[in-house]
Backbone as a chain_set.jsonl record, in Angstrom:
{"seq": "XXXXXXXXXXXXXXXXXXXXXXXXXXXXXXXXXXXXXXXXXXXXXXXXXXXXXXXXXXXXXXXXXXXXXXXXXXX", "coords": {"N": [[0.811, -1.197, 0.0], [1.97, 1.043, 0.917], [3.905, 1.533, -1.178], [2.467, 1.661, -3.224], [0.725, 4.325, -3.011], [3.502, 5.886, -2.673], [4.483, 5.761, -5.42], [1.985, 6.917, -7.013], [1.81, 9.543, -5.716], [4.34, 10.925, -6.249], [4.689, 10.785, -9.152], [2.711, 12.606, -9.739], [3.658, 15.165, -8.613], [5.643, 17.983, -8.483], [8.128, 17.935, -7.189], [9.369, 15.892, -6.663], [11.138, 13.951, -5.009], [10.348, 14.955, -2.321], [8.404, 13.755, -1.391], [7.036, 12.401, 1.049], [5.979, 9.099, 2.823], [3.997, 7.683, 5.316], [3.162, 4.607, 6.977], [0.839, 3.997, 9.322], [0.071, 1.66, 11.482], [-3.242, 0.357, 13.132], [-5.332, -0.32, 15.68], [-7.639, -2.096, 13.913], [-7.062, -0.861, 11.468], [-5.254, 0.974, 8.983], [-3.54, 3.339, 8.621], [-2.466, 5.641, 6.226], [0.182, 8.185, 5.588], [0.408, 11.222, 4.075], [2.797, 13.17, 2.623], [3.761, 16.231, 0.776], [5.448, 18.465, -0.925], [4.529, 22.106, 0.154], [4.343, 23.877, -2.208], [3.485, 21.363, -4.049], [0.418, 20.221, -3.335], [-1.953, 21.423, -4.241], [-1.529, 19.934, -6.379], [-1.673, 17.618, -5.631], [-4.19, 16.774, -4.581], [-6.137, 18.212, -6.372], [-8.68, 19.93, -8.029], [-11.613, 20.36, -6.264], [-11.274, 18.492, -4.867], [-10.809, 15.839, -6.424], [-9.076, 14.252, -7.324], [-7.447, 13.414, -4.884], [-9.313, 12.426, -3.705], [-9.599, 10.076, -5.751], [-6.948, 8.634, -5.571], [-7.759, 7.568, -3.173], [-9.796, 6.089, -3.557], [-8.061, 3.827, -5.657], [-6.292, 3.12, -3.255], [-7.766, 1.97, -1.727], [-9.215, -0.017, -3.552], [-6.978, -1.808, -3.634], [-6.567, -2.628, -0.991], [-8.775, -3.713, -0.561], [-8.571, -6.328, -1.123], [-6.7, -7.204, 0.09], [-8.171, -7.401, 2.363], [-7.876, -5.32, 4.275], [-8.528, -2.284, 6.448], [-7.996, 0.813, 4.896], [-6.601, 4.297, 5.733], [-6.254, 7.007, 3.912], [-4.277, 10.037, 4.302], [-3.534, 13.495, 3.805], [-1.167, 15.257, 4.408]], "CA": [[0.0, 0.0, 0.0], [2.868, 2.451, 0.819], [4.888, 2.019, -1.931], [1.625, 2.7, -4.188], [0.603, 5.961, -2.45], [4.273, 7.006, -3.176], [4.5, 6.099, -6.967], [0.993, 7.683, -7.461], [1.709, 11.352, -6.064], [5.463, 11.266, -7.244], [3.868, 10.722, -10.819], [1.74, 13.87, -9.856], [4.21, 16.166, -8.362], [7.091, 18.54, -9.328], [9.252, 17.667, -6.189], [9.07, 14.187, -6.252], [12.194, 13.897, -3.552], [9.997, 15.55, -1.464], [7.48, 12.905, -1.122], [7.186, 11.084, 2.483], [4.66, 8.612, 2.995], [4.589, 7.058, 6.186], [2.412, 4.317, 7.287], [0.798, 3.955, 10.723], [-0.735, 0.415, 11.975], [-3.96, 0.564, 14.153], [-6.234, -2.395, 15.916], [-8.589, -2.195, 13.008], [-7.263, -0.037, 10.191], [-3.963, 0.889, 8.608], [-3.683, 5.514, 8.206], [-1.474, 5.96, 5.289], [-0.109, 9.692, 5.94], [1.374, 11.052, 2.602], [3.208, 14.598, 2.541], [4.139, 16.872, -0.33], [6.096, 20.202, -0.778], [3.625, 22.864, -0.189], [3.929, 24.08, -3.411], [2.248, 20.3, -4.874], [-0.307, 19.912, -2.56], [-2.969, 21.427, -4.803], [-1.905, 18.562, -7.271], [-2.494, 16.21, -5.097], [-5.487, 17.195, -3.841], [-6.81, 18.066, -7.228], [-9.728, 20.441, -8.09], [-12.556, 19.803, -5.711], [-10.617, 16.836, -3.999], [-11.096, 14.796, -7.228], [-7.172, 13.673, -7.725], [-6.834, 12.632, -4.108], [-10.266, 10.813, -4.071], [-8.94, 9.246, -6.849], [-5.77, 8.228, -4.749], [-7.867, 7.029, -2.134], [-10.461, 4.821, -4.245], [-7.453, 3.165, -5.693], [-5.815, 2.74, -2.418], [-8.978, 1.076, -0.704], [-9.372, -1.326, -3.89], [-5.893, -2.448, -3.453], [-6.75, -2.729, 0.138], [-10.074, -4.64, -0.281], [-8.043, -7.442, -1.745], [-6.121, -7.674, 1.382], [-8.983, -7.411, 3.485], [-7.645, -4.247, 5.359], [-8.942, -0.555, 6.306], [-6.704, 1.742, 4.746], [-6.982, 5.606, 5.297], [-5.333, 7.838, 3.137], [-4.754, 11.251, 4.553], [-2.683, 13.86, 2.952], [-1.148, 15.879, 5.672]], "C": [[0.856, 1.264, 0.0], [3.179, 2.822, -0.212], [3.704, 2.498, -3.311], [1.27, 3.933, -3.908], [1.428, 6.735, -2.88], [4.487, 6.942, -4.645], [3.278, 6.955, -7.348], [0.917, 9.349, -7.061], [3.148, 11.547, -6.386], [5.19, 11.604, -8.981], [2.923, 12.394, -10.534], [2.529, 15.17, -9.478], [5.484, 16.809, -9.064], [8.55, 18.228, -8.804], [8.622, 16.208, -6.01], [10.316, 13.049, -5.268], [11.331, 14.641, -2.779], [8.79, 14.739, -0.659], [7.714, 12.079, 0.074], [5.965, 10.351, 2.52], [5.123, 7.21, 4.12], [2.864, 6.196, 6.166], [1.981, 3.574, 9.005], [0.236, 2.515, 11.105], [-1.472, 0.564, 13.019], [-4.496, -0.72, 14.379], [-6.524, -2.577, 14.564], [-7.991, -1.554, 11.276], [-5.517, 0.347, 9.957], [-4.296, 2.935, 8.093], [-2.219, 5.349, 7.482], [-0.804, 7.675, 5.342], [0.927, 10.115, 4.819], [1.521, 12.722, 2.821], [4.147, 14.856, 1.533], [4.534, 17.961, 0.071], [4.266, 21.083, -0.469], [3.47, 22.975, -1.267], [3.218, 22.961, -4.656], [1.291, 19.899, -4.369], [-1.652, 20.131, -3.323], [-2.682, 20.12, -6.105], [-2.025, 17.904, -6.921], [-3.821, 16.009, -4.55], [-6.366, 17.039, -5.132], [-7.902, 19.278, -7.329], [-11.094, 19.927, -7.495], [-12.48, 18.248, -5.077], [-10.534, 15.473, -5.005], [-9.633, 13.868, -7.211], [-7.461, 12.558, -6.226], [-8.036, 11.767, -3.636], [-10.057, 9.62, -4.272], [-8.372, 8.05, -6.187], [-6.45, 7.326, -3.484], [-8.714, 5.653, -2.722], [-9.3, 3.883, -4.773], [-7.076, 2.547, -5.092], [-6.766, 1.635, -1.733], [-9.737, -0.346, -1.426], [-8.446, -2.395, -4.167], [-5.901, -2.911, -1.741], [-7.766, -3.841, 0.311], [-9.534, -6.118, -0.605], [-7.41, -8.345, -0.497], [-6.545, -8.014, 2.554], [-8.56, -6.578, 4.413], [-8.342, -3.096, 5.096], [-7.79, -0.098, 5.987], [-7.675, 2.925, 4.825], [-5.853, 5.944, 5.003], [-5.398, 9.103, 3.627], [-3.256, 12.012, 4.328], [-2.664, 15.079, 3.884], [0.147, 17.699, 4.855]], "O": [[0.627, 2.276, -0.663], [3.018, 3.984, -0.585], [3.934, 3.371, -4.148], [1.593, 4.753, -4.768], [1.147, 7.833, -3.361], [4.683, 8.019, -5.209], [3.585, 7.858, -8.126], [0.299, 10.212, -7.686], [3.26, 12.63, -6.962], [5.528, 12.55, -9.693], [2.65, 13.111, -11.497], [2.135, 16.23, -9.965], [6.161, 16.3, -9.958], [9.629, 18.211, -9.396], [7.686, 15.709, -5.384], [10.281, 11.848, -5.004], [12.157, 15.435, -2.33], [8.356, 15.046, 0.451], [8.524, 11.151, 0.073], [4.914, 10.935, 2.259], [5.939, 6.293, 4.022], [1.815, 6.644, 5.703], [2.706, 2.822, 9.657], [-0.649, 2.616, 10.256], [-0.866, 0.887, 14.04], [-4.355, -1.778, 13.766], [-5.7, -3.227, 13.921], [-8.505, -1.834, 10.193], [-4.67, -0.029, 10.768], [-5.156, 3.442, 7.372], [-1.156, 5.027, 8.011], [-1.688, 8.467, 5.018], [2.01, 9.559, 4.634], [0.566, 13.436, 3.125], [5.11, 14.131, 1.281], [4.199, 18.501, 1.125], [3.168, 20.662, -0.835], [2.537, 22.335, -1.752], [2.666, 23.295, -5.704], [0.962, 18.861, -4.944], [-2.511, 19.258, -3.2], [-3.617, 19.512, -6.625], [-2.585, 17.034, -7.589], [-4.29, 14.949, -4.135], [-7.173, 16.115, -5.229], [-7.949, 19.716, -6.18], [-11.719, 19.103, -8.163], [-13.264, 17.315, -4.908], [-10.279, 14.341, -4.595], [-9.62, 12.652, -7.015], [-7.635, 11.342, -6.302], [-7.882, 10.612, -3.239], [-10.157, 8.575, -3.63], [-8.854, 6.919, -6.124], [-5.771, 6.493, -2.885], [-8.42, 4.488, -2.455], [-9.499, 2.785, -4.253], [-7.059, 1.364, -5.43], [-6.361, 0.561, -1.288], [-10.371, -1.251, -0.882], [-8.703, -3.484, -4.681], [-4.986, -3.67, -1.421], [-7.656, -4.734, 1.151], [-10.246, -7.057, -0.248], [-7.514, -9.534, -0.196], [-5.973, -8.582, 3.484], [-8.797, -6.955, 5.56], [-8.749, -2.767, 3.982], [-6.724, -0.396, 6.526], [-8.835, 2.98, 4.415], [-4.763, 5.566, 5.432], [-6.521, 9.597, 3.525], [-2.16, 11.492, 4.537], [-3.639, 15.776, 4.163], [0.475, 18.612, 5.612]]}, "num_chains": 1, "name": "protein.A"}
């Protein structure tokens, strides 16, 4: 799950060394926490949250496979 989170906003950003994406382990659920330069944050985000939607529907049907909660949150 990590290492997709970080190919999918590297592919979207301008600073793509700038990309951290850490992941947290809970009882129930797995919080993906993905950080960008300021200055790419609106590309990851997207117009009206559509991009990182996006990012998250992907994430959660690569997740469903595994049978885990993933959240994606873009800090």
């Amino acid at each position: 799950m990590k290492e997709l989170v970080e190919i999918l906003a590297k592919a979207l950003v301008d600073q793509p060394d700038k990309v951290d994406v850490t992941m947290v382990e809970k009882e129930r659920s797995v919080v993906i926490e993905l950080r960008v330069a300021p200055e790419d944050m609106g590309k990851v985000i997207g117009k009206q949250g559509r991009i990182a939607r996006a990012i998250r529907s992907v994430v959660k049907a690569a997740a469903t496979k595994q049978r885990k909660r993933v959240i994606v949150e873009i800090i």
